[in-house]
PALUM-353453 format. One line per field, with one value per atom (N, C-alpha, C): residue in one letter; atom name; x, y, z. Coordinates in Angstrom, 3 decimals. Example, Ala and Ser with C-alpha at 12.3 -4.5 7.8 and 13.67 -1.06 7.14 Angstrom:
// PALUM-353453
rest <- a:a:a:s:s:s
atom <- N:CA:C:N:CA:C
px <- 13.190:12.300:13.200:12.850:13.670:12.900
py <- -5.690:-4.500:-3.300:-2.250:-1.060:0.030
pz <- 7.800:7.800:7.800:7.080:7.140:7.870
This chain:
// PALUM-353453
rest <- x:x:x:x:x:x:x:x:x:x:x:x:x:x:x:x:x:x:x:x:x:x:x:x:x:x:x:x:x:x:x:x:x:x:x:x:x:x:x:x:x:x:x:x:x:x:x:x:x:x:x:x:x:x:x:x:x:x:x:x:x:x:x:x:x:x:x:x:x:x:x:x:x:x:x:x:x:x:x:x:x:x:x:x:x:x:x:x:x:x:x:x:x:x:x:x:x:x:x:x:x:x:x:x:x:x:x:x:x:x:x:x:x:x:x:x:x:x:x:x:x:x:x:x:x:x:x:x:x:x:x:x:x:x:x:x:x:x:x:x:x:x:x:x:x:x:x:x:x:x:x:x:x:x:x:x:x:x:x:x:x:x:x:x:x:x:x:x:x:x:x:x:x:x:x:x:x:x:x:x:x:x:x:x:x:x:x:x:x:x:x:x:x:x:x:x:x:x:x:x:x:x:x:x:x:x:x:x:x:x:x:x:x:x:x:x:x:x:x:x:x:x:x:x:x:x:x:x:x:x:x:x:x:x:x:x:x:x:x:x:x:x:x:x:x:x:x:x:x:x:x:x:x:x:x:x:x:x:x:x:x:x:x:x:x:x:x:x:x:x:x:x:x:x:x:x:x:x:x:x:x:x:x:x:x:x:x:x:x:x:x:x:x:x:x:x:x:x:x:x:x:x:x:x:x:x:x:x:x:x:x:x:x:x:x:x:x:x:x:x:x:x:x:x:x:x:x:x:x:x:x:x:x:x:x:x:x:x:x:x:x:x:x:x:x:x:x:x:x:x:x:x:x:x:x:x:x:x:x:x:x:x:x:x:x:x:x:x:x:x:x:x:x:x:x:x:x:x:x:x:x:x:x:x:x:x:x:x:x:x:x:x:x:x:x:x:x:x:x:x:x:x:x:x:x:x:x:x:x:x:x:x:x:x:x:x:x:x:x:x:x:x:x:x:x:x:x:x:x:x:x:x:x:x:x:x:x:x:x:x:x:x:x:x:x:x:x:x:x:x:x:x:x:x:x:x:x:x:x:x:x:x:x:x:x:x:x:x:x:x:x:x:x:x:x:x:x:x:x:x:x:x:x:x:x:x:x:x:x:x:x:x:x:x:x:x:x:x:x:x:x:x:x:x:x:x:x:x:x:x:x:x:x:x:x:x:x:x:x:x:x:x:x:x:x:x:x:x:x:x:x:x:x:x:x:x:x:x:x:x:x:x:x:x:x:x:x:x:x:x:x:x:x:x:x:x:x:x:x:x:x
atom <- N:CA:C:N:CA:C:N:CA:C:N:CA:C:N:CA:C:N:CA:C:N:CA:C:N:CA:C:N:CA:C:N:CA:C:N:CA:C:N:CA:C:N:CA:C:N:CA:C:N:CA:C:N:CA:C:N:CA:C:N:CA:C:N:CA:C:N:CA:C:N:CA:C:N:CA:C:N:CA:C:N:CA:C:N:CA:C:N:CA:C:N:CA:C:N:CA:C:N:CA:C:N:CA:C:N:CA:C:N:CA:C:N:CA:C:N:CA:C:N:CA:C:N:CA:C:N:CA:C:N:CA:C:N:CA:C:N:CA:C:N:CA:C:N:CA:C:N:CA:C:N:CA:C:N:CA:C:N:CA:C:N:CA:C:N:CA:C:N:CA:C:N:CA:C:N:CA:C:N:CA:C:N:CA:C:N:CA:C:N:CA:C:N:CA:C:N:CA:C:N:CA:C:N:CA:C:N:CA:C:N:CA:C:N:CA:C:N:CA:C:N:CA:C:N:CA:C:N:CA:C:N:CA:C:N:CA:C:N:CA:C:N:CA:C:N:CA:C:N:CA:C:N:CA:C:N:CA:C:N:CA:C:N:CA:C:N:CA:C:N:CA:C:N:CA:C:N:CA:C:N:CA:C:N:CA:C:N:CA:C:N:CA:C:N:CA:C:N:CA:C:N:CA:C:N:CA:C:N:CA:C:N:CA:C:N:CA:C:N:CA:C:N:CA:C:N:CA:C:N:CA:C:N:CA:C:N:CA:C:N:CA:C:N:CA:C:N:CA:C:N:CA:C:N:CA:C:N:CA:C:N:CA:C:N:CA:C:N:CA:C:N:CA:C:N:CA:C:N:CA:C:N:CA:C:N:CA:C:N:CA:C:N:CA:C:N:CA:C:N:CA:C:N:CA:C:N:CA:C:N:CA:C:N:CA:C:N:CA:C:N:CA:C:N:CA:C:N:CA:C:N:CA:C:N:CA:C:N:CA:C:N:CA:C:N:CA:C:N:CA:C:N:CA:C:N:CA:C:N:CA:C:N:CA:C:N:CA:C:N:CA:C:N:CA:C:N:CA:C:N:CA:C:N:CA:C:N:CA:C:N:CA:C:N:CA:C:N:CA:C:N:CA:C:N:CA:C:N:CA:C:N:CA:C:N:CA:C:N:CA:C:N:CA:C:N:CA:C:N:CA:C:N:CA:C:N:CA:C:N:CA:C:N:CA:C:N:CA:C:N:CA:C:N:CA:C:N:CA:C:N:CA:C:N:CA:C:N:CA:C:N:CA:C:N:CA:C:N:CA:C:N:CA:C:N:CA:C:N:CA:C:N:CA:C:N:CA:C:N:CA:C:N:CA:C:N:CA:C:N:CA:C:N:CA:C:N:CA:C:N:CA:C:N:CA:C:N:CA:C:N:CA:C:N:CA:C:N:CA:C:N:CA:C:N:CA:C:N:CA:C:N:CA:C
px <- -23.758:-23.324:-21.912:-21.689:-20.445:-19.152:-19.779:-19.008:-18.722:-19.267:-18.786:-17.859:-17.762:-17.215:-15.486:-16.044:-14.331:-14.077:-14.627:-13.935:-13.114:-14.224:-13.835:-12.780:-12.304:-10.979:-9.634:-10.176:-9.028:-8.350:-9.401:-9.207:-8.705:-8.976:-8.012:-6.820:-6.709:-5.088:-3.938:-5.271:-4.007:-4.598:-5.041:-4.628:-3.322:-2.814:-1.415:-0.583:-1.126:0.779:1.120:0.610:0.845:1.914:1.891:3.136:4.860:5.527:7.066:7.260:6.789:7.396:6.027:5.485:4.300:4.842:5.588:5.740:7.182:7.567:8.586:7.651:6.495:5.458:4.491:3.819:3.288:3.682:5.168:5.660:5.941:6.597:6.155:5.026:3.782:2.653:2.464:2.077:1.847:2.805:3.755:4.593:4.396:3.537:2.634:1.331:0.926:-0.449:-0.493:0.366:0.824:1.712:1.725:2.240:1.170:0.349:-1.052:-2.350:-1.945:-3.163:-2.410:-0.982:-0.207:-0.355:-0.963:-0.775:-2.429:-3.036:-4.461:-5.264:-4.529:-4.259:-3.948:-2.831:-2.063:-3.025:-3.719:-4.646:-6.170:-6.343:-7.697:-7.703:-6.343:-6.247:-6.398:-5.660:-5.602:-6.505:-7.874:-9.162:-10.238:-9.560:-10.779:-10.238:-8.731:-8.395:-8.897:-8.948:-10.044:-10.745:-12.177:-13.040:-13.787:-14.336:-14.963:-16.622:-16.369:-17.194:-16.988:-18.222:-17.943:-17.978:-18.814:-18.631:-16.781:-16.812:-14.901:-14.135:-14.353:-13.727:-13.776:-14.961:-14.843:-14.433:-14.339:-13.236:-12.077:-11.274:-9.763:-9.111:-9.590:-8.822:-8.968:-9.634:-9.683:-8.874:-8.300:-6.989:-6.371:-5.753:-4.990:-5.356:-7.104:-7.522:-7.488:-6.814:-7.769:-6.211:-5.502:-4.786:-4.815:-5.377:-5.117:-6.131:-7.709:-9.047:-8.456:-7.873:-7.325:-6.593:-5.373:-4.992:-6.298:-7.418:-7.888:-8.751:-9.508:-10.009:-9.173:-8.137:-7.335:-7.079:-6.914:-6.499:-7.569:-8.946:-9.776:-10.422:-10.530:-10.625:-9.700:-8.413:-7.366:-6.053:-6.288:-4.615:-4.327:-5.055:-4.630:-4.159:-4.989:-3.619:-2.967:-2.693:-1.135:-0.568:-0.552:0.253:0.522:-0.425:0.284:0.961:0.471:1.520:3.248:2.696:4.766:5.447:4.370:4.687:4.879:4.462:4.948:6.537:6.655:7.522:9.133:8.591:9.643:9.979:8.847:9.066:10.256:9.621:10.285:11.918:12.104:13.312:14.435:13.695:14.267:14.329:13.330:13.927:14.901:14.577:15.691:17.306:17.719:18.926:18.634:18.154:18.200:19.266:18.141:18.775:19.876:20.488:22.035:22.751:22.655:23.526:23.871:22.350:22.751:23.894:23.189:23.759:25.885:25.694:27.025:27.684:27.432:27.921:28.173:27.030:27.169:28.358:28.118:29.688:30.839:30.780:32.497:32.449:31.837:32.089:32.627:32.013:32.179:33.480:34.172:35.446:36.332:36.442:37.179:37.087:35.782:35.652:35.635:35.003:35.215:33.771:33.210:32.221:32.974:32.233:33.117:33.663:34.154:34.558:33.677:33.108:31.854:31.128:30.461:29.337:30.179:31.273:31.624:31.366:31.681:32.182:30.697:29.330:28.069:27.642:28.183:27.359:28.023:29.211:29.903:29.207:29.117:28.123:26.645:26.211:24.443:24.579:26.121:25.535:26.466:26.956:27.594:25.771:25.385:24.117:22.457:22.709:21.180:21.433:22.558:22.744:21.865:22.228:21.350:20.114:19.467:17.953:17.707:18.022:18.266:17.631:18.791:18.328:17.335:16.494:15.137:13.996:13.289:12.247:11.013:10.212:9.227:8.211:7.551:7.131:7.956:8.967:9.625:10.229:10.405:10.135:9.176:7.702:6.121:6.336:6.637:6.421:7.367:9.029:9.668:8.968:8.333:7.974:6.630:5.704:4.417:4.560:5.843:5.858:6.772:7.411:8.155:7.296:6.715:5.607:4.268:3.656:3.051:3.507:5.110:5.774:5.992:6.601:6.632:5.038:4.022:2.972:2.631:2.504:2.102:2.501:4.052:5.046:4.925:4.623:4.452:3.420:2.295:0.826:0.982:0.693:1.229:2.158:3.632:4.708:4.445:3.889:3.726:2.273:1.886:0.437:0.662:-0.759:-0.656:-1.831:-2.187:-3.153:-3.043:-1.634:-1.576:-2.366:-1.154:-1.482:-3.504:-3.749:-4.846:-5.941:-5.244:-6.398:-6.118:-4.908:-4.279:-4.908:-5.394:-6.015:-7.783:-8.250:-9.419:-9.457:-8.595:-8.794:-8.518:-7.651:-7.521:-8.710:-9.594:-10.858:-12.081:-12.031:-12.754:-12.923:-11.429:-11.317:-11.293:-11.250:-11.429:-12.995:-13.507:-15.304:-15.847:-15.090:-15.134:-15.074:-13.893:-13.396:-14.427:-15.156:-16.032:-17.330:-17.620:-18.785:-18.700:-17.555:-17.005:-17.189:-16.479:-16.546:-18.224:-18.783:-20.129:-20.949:-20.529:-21.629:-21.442:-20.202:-19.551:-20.450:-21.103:-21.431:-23.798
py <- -11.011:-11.285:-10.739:-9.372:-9.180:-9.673:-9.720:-10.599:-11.072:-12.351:-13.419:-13.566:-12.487:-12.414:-12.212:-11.131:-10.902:-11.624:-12.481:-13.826:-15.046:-14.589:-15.905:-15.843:-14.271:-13.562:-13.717:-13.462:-13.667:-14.873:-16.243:-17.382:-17.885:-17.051:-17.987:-17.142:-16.210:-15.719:-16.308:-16.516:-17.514:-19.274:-19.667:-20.493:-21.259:-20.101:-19.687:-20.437:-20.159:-20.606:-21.702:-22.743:-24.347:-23.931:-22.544:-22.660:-22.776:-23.003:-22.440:-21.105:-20.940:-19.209:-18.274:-18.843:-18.147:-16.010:-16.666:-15.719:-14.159:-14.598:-13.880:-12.847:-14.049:-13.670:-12.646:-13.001:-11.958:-10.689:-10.815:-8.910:-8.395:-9.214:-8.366:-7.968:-8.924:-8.842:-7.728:-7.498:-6.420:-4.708:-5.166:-4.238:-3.585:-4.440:-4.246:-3.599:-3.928:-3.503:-1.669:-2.049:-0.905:0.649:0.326:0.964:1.441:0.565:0.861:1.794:1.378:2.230:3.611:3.659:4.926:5.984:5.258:5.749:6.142:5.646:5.689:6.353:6.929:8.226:9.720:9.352:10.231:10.604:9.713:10.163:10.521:10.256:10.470:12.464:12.265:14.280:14.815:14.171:15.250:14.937:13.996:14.167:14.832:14.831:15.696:16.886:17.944:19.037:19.462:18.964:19.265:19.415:18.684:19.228:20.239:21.470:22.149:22.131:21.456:20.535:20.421:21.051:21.242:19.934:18.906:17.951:17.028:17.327:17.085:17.359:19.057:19.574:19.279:18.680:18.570:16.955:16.122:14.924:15.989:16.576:16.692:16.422:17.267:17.060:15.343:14.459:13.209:12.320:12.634:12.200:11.366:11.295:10.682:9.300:8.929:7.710:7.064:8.019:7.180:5.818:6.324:5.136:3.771:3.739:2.762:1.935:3.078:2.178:1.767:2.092:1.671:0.737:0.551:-1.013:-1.898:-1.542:-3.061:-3.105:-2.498:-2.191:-3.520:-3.308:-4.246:-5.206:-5.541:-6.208:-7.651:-7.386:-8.171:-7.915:-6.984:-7.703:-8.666:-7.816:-8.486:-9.397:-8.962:-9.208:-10.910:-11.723:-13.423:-13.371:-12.510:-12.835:-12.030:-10.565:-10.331:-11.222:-11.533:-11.942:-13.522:-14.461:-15.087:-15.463:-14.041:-13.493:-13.677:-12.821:-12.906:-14.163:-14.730:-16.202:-17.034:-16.935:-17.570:-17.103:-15.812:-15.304:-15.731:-15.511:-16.321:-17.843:-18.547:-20.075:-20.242:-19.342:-19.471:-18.964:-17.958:-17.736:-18.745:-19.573:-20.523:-21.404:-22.090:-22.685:-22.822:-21.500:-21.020:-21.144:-20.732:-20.958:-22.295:-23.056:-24.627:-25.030:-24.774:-25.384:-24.887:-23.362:-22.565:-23.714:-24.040:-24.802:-26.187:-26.681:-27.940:-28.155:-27.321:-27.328:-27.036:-26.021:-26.024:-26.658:-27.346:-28.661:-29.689:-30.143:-31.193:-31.017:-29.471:-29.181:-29.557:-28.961:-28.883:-30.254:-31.186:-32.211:-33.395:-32.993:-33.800:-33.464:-32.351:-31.529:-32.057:-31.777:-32.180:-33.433:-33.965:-34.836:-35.267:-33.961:-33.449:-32.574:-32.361:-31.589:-30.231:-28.764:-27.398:-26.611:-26.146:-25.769:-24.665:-24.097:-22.684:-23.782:-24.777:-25.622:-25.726:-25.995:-25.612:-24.502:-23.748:-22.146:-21.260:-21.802:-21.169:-22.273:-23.549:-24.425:-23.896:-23.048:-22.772:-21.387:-20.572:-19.144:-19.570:-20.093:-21.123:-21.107:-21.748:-22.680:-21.157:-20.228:-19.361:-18.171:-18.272:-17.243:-18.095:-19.181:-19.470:-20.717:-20.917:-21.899:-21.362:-20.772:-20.269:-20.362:-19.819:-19.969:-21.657:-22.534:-23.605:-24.244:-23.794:-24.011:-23.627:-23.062:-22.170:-23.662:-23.073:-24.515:-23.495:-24.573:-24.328:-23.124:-23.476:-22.476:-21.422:-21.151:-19.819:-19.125:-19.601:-19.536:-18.718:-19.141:-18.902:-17.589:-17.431:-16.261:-14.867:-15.321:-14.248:-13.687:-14.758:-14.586:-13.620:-13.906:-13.283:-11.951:-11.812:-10.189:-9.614:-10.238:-9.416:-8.853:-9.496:-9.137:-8.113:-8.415:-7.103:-5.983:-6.037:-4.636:-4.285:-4.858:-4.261:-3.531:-4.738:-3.947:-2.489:-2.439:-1.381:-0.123:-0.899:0.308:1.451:0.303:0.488:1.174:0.609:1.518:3.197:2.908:4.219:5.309:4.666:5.485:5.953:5.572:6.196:6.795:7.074:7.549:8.621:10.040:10.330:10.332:8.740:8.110:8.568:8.428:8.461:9.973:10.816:12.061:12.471:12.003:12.625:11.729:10.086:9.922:10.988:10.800:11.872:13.216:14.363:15.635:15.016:13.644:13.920:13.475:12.426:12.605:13.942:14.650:15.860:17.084:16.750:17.426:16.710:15.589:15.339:15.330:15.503:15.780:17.650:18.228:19.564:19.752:19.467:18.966:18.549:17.519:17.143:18.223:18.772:19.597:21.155:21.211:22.687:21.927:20.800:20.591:20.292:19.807:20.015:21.405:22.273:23.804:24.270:23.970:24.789:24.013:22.706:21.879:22.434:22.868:23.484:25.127:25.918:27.271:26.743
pz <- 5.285:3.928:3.686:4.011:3.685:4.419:6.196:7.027:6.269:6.257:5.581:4.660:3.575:2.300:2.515:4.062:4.218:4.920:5.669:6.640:5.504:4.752:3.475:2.867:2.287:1.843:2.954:3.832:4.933:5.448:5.323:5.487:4.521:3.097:1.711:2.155:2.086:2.265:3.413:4.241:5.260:5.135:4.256:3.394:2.777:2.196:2.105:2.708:3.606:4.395:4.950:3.384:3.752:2.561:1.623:0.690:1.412:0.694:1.013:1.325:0.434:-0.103:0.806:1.458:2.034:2.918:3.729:4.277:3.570:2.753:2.161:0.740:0.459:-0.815:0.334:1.333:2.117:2.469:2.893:2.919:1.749:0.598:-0.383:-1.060:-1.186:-1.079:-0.209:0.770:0.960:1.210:1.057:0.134:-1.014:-2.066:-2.945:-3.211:-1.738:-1.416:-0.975:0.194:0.238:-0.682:-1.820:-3.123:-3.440:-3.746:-4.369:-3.995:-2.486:-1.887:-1.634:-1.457:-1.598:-2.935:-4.244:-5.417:-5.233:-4.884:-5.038:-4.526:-2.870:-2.180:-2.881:-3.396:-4.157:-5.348:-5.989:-6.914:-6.994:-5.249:-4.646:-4.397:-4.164:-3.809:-4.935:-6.040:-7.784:-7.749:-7.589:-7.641:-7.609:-5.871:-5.034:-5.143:-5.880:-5.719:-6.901:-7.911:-9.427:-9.209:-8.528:-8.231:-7.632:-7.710:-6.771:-6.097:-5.049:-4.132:-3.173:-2.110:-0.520:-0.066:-0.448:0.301:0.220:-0.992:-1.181:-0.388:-0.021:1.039:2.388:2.254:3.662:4.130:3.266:3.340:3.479:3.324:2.982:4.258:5.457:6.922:7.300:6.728:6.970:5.855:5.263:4.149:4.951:5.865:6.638:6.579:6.881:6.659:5.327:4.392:3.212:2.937:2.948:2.703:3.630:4.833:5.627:5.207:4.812:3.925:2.660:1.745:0.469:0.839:1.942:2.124:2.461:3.455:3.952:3.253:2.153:0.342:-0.361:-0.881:-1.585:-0.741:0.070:0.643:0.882:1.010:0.995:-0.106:-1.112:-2.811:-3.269:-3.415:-4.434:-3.332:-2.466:-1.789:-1.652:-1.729:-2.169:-3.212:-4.425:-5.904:-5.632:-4.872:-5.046:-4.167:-2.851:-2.754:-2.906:-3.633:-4.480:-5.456:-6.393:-7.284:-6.882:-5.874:-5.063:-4.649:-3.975:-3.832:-4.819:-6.228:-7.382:-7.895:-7.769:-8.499:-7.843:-6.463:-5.270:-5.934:-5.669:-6.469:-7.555:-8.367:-9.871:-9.571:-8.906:-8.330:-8.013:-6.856:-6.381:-7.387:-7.828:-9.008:-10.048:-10.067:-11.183:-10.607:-9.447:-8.690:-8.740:-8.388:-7.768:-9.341:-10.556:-11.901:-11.972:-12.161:-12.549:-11.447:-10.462:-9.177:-9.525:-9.915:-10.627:-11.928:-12.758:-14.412:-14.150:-12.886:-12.657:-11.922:-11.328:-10.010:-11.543:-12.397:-13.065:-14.338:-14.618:-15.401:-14.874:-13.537:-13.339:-12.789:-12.310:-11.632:-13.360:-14.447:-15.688:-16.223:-15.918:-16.041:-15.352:-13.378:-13.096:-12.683:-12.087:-11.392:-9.867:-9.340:-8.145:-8.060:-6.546:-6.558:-6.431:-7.001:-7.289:-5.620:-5.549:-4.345:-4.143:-4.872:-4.325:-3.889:-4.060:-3.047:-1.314:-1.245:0.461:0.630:-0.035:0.259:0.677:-0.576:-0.161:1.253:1.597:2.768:4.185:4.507:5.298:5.735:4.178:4.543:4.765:4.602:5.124:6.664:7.151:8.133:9.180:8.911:9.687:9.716:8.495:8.996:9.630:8.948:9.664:10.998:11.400:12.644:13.948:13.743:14.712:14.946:13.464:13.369:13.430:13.233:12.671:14.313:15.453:16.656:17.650:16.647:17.503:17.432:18.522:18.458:17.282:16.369:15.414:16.195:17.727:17.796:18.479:18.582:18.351:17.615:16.149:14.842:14.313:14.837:14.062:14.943:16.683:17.101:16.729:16.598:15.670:14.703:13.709:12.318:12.462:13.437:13.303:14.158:15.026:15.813:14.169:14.207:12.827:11.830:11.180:10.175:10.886:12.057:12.909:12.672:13.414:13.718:12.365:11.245:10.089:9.395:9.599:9.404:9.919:11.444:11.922:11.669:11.621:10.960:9.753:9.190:7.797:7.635:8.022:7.690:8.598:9.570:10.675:10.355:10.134:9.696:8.559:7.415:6.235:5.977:6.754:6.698:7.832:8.148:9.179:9.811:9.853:10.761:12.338:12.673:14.262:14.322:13.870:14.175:13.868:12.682:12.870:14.193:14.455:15.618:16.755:16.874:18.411:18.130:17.113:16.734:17.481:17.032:17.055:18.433:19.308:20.741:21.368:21.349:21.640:21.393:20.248:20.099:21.564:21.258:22.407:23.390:24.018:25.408:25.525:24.531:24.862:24.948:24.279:24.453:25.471:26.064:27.475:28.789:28.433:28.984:29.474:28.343:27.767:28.981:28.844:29.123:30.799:31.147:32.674:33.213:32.696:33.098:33.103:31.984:31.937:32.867:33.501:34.437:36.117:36.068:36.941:37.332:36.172:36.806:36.647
């Protein structure tokens, strides 16, 4: 049952990305996500530090996890409306430039009678930054796009959390355990 629920969440979110704005609304989307479960962390400690409660305490050395559960928490509740939230707001963006571009191409062209010279000037800066991209084949495109967004993920969750460190503490517990039980098999 719950499988399911989060297969179902995960499959609408990549849903998605028959939008335009899919992948630009996703890192901030979870840019978003990641805020949240940062604040929610942050307010899980003034929580649990108000309280006086052993079992509280004895979450605290496991803090490290709680934000990475608070992202994949939101993330399969809410994270399709945020990040189609972002993906709208992107839209409206573009839109909004598309019209200021128009409204001003159609001024000055009724003025002078000429298209404005900032339309070369932004198609020259277009074609000097994305020519390049322009010449990538589609699937080496999707693979930039999906290591980019990984590494930013991993980054992101990892680097701002101290997930690593506390897995690396609890392998290091186990192999000293290991270790104890080698020696004592030994006498």
């Amino acid at each position: 049952m719950t499988t399911n629920f989060i297969k179902k969440r995960i499959l609408d979110i990549l849903d998605l990305k028959k939008e335009r704005h899919f992948i630009p609304g996703f890192i901030l989307g979870f840019y978003a996500i990641t805020m949240l479960s940062t604040l929610m962390t942050y307010w899980t400690f003034l929580f649990f530090g108000k309280i006086e409660n052993p079992f509280f305490d004895l979450l605290m050395p496991y803090g490290a996890l709680f934000m990475p559960t608070y992202m994949i928490l939101i993330t399969i509740i809410i994270g399709k409306e945020i990040i189609w939230c972002h993906m709208m707001i992107l839209k409206q963006v573009d839109h909004l430039t598309k019209w200021i571009m128009n409204k001003y191409s159609i001024s000055y062209y009724k003025k002078y009678k000429k298209d404005p010279p900032i339309l070369g000037f932004i198609s020259k800066i277009q074609y000097k930054i994305f020519s390049k991209v322009m010449r990538i084949t589609p699937r080496g495109k999707k693979k930039i796009i999906v290591s980019a967004v990984s590494i930013w993920a991993v980054w992101f969750v990892f680097g701002r959390t101290d997930a690593v460190e506390f897995i690396i503490v609890e392998i290091e517990k186990q192999m000293m355990n290991i270790q104890e039980w080698n020696i004592l098999s030994l006498f």
